[in-house]
MDAnalysis code that builds the backbone (N, CA, C; Angstrom):
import MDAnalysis as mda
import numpy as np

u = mda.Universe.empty(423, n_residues=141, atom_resindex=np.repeat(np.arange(141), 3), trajectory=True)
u.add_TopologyAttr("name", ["N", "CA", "C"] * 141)
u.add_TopologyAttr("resid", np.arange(1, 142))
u.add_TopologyAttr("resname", ["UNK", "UNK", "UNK", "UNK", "UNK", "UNK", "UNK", "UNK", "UNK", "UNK", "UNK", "UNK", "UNK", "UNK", "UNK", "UNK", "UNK", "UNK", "UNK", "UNK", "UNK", "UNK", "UNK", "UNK", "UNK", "UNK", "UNK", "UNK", "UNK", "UNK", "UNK", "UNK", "UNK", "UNK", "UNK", "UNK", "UNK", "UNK", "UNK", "UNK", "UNK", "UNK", "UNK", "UNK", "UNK", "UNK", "UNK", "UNK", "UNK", "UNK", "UNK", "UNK", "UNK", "UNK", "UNK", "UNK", "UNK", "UNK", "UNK", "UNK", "UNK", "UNK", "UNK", "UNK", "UNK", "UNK", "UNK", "UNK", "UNK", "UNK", "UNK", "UNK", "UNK", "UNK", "UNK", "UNK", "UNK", "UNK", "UNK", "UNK", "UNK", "UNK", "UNK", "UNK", "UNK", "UNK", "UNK", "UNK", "UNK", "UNK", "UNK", "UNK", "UNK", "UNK", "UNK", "UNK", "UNK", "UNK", "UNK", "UNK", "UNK", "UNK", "UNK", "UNK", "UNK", "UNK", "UNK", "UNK", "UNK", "UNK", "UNK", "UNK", "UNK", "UNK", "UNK", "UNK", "UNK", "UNK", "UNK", "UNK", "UNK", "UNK", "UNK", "UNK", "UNK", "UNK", "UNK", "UNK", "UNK", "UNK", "UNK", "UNK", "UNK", "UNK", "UNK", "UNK", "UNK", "UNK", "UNK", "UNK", "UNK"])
u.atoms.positions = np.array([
    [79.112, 67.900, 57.657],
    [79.499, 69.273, 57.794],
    [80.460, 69.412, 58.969],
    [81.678, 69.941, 59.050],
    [82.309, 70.347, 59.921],
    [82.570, 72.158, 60.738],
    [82.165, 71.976, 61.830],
    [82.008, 73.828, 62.073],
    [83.342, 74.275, 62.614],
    [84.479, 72.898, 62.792],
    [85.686, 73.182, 63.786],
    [85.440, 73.892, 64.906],
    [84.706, 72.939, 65.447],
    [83.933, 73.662, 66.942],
    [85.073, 72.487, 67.934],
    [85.061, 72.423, 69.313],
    [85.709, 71.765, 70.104],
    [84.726, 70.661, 70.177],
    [84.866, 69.409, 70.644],
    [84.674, 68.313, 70.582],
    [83.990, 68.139, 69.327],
    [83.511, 68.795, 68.349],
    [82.854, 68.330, 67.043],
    [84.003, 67.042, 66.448],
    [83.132, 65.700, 66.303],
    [84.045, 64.812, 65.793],
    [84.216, 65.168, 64.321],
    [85.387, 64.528, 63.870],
    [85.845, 64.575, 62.541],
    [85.266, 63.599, 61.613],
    [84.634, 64.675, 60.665],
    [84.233, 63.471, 59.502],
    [82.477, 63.717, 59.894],
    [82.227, 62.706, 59.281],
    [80.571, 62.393, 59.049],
    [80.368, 61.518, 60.172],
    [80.164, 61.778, 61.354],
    [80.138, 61.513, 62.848],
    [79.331, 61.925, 63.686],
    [78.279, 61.194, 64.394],
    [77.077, 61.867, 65.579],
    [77.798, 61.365, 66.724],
    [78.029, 62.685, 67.679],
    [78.288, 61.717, 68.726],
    [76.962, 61.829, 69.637],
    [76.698, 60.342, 70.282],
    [75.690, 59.969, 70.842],
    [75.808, 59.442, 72.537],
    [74.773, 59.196, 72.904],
    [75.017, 57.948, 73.986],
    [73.780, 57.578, 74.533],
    [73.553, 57.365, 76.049],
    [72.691, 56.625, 76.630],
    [73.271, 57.256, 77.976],
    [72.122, 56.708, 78.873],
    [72.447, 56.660, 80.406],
    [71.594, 56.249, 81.195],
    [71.821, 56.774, 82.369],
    [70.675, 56.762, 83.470],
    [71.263, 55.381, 84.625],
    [71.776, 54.457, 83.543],
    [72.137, 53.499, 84.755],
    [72.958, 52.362, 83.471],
    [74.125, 51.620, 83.767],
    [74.513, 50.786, 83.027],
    [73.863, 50.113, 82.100],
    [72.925, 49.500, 83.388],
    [72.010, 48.520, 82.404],
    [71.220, 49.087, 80.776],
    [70.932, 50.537, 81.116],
    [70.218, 50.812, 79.951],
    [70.982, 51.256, 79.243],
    [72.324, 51.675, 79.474],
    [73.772, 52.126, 78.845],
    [73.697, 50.778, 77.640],
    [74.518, 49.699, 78.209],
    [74.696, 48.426, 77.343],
    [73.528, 48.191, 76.688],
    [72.496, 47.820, 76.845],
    [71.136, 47.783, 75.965],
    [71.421, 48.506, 74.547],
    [71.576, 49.854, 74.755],
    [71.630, 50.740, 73.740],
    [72.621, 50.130, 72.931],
    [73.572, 50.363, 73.459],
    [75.154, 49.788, 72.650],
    [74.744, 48.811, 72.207],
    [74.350, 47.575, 72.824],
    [74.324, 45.949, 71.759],
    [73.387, 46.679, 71.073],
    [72.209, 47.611, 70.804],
    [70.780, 47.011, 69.663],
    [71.469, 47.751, 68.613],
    [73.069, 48.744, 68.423],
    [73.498, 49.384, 67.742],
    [74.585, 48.634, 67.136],
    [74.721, 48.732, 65.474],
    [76.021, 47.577, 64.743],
    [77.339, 48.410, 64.567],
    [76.972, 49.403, 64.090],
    [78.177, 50.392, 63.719],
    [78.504, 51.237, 65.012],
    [77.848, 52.545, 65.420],
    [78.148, 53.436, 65.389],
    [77.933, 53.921, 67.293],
    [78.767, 52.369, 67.850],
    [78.757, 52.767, 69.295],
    [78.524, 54.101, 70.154],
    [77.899, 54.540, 71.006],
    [77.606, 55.656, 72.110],
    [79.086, 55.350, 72.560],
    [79.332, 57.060, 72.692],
    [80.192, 57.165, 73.617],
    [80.056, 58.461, 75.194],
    [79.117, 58.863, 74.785],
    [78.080, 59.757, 75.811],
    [77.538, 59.174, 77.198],
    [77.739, 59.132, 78.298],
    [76.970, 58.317, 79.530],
    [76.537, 59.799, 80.145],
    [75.330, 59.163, 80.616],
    [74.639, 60.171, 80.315],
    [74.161, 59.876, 82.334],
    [74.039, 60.737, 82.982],
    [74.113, 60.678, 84.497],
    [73.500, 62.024, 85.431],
    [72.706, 62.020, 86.283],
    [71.952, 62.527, 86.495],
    [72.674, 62.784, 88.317],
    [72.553, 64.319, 88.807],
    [73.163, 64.190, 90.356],
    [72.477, 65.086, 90.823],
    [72.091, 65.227, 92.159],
    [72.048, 66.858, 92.619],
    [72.763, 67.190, 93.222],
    [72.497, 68.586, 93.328],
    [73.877, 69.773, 94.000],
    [74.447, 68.586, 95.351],
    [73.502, 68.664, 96.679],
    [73.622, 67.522, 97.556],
    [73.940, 66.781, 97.426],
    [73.895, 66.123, 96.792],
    [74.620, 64.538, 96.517],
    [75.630, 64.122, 95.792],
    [76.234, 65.028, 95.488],
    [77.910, 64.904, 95.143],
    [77.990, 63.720, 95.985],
    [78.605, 64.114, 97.384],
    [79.258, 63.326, 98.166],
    [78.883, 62.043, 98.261],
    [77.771, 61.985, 97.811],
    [76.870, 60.820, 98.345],
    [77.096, 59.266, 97.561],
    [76.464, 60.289, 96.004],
    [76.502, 59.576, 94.846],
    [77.297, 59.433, 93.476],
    [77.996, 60.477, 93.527],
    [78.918, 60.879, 91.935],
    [79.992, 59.928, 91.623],
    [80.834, 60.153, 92.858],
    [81.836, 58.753, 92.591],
    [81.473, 57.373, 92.550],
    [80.346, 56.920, 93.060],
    [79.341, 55.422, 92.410],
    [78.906, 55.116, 90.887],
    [78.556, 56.942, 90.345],
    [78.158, 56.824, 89.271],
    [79.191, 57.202, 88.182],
    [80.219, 57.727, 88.566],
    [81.737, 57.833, 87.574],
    [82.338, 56.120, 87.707],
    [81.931, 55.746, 88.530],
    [82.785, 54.436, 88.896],
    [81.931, 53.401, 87.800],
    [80.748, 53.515, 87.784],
    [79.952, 52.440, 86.897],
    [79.920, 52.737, 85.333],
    [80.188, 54.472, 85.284],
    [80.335, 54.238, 83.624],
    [81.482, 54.082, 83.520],
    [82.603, 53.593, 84.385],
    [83.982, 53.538, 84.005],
    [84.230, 52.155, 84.412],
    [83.191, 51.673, 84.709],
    [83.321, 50.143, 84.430],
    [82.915, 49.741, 82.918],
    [82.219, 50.629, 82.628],
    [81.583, 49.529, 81.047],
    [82.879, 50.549, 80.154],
    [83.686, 51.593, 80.201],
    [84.998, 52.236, 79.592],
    [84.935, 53.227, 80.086],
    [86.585, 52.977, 79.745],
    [87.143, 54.448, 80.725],
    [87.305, 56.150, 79.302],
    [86.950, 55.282, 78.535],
    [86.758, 56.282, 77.156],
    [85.760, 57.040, 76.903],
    [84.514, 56.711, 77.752],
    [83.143, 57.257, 77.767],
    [83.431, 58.619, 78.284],
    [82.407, 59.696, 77.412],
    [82.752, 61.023, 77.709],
    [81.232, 60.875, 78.947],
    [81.798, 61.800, 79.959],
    [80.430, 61.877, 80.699],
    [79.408, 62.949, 80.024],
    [78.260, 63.262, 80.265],
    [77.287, 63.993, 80.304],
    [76.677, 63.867, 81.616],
    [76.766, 65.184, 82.611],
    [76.647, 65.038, 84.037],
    [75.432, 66.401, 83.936],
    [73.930, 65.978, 84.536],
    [72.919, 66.717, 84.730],
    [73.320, 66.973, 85.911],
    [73.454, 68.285, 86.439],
    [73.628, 69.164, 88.094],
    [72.438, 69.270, 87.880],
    [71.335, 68.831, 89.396],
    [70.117, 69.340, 89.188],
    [70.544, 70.337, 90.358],
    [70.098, 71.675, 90.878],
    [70.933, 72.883, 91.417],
    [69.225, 72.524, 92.814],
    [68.777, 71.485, 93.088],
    [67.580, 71.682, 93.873],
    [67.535, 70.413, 94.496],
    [67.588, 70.262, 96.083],
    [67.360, 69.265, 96.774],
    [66.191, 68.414, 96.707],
    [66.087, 67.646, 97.437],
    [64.097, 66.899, 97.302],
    [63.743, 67.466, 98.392],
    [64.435, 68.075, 99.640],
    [63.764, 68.613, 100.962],
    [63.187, 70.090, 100.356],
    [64.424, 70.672, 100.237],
    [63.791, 72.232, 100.282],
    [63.902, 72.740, 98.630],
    [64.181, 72.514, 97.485],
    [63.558, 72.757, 96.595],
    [64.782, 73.686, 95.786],
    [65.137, 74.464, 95.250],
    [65.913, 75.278, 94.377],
    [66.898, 76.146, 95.705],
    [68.081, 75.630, 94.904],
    [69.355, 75.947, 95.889],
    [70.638, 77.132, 95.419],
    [69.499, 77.601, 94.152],
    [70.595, 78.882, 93.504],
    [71.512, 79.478, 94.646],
    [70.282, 80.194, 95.305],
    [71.265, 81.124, 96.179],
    [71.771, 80.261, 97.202],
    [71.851, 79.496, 97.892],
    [72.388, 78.744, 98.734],
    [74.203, 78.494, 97.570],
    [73.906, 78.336, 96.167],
    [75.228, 77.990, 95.494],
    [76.402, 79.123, 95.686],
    [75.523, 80.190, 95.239],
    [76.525, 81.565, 95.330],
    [76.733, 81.998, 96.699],
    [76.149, 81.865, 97.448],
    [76.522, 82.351, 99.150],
    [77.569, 81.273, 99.638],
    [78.131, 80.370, 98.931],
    [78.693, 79.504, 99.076],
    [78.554, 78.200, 99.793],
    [77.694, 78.132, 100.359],
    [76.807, 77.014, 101.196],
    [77.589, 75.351, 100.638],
    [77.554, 75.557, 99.225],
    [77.608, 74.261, 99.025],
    [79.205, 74.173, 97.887],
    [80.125, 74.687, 98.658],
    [81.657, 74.496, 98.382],
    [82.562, 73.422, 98.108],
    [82.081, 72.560, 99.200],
    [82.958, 71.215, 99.178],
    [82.071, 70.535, 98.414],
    [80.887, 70.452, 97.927],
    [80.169, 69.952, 96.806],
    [81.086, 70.519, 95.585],
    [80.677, 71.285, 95.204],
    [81.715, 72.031, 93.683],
    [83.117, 71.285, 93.871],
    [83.773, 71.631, 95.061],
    [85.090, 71.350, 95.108],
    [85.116, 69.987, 94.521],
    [84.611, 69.190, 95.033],
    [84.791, 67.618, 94.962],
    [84.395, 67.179, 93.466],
    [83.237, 67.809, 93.662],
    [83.003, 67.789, 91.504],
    [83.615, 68.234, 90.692],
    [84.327, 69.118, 90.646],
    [85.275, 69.820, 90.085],
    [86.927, 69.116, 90.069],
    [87.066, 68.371, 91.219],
    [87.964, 67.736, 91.095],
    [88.216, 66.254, 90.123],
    [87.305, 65.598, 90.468],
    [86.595, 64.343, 90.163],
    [86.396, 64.428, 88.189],
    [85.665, 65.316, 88.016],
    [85.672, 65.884, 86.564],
    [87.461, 66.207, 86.154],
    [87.980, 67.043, 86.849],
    [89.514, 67.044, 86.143],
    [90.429, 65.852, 86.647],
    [89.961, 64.990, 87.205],
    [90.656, 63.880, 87.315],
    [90.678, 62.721, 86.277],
    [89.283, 62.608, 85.895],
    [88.708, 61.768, 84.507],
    [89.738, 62.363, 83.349],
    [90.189, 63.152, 83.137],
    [91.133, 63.195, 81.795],
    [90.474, 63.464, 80.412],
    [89.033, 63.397, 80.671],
    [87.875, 63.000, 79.426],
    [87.025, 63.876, 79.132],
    [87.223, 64.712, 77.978],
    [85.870, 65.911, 78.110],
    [84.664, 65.637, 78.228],
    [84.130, 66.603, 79.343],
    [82.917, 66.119, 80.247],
    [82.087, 67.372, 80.032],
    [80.717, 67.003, 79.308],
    [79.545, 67.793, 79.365],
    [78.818, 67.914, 80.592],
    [79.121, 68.987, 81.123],
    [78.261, 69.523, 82.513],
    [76.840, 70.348, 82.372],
    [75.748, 69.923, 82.335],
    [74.535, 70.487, 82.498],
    [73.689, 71.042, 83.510],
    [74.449, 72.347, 83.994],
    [74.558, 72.708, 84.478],
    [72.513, 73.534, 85.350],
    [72.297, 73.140, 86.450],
    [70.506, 73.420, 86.126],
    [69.720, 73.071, 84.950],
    [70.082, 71.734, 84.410],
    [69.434, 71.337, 82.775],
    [67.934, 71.662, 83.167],
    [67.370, 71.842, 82.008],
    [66.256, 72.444, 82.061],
    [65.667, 73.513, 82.999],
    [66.790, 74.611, 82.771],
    [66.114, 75.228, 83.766],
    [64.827, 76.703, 83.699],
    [64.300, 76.199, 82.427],
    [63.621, 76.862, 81.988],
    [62.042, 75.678, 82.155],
    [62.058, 75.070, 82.641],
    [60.716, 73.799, 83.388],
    [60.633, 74.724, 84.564],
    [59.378, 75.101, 84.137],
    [58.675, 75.374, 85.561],
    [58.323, 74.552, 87.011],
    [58.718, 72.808, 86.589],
    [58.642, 72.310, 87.598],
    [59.832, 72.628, 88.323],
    [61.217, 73.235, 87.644],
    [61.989, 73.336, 88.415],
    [61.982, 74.701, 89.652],
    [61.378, 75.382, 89.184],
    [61.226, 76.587, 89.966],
    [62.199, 77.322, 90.069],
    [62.973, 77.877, 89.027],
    [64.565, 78.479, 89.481],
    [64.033, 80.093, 89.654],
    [64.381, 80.589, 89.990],
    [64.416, 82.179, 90.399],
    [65.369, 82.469, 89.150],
    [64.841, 83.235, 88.207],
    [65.939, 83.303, 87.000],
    [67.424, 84.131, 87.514],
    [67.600, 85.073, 88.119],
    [68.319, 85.929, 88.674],
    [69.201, 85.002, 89.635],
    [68.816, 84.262, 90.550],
    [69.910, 83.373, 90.940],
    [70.468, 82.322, 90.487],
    [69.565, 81.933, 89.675],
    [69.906, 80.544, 88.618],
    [71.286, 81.239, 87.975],
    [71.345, 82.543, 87.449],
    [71.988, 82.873, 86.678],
    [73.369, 82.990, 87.269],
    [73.376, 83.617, 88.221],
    [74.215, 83.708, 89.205],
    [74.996, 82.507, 89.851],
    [74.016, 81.107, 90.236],
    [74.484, 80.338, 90.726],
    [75.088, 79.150, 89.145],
    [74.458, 79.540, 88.023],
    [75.234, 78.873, 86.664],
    [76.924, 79.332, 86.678],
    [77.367, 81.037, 87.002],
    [78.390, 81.911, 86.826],
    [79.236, 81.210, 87.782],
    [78.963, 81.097, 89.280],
    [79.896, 80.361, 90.169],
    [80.191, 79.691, 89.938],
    [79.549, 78.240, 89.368],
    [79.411, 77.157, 89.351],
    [80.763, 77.048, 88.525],
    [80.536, 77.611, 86.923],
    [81.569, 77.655, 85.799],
    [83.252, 78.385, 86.541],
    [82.848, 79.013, 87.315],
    [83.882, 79.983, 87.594],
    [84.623, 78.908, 88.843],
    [84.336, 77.911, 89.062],
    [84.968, 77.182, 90.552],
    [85.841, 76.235, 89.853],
    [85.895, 76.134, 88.200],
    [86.531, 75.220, 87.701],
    [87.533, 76.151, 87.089],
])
């Protein structure tokens, strides 16, 4: 079925992938004959842009530079816990900035998951700033 939606591939096509770390990236790919992942699938928090993102753009762009990302923003530190409003008060700028750049530098349409799951109560989002800090987030790109 085709809906002529944006990235919907053409034809009778799933697009798929893997992630979390190379190693389990390639795993997937060899136990598959046909119908290679092209999805890397990568996990960051708001904080750790700086830290970690370009390590982890760098390793799925070692196994191809064709891999579309799938990038989980978790919007909550491990110290203090859900960082909505800290996003929209602007606190964390040169984070966005740098992600935002980094993403339009790749050339490659990139699924941003933006607070994924943020309907898990382990995450604790304040729905009202979650919402708010989802709007900035989209709006800095």
């Amino acid at each position: 079925m085709d809906y002529n939606q944006k990235f919907e591939p053409i034809g009778n096509k799933v697009i798929h992938g893997a992630g979390q770390s190379p190693t389990t990236f390639k795993n997937y790919s060899s136990a598959l004959y046909k119908s290679k992942p092209i999805l890397y699938m990568m996990y960051i928090r708001i904080n750790e842009i700086s830290l970690n993102f370009s390590k982890k753009l760098k390793e799925m762009q070692n196994i191809s530079k064709e891999l579309i990302p799938q990038i989980g923003l978790n919007l909550k530190t491990r110290e203090k816990g859900s960082q909505c409003r800290e996003i929209f008060e602007r606190k964390y700028d040169k984070e966005l900035t740098s992600l935002c750049k980094k993403i339009k530098n790749l050339r490659n349409p990139t699924f941003l998951r933006i607070g994924y799951e943020f309907n898990n109560p382990s995450h604790n989002y304040n729905a009202k700033d979650y919402i708010r800090a989802f709007r900035y987030i989209v709006n800095s790109f």
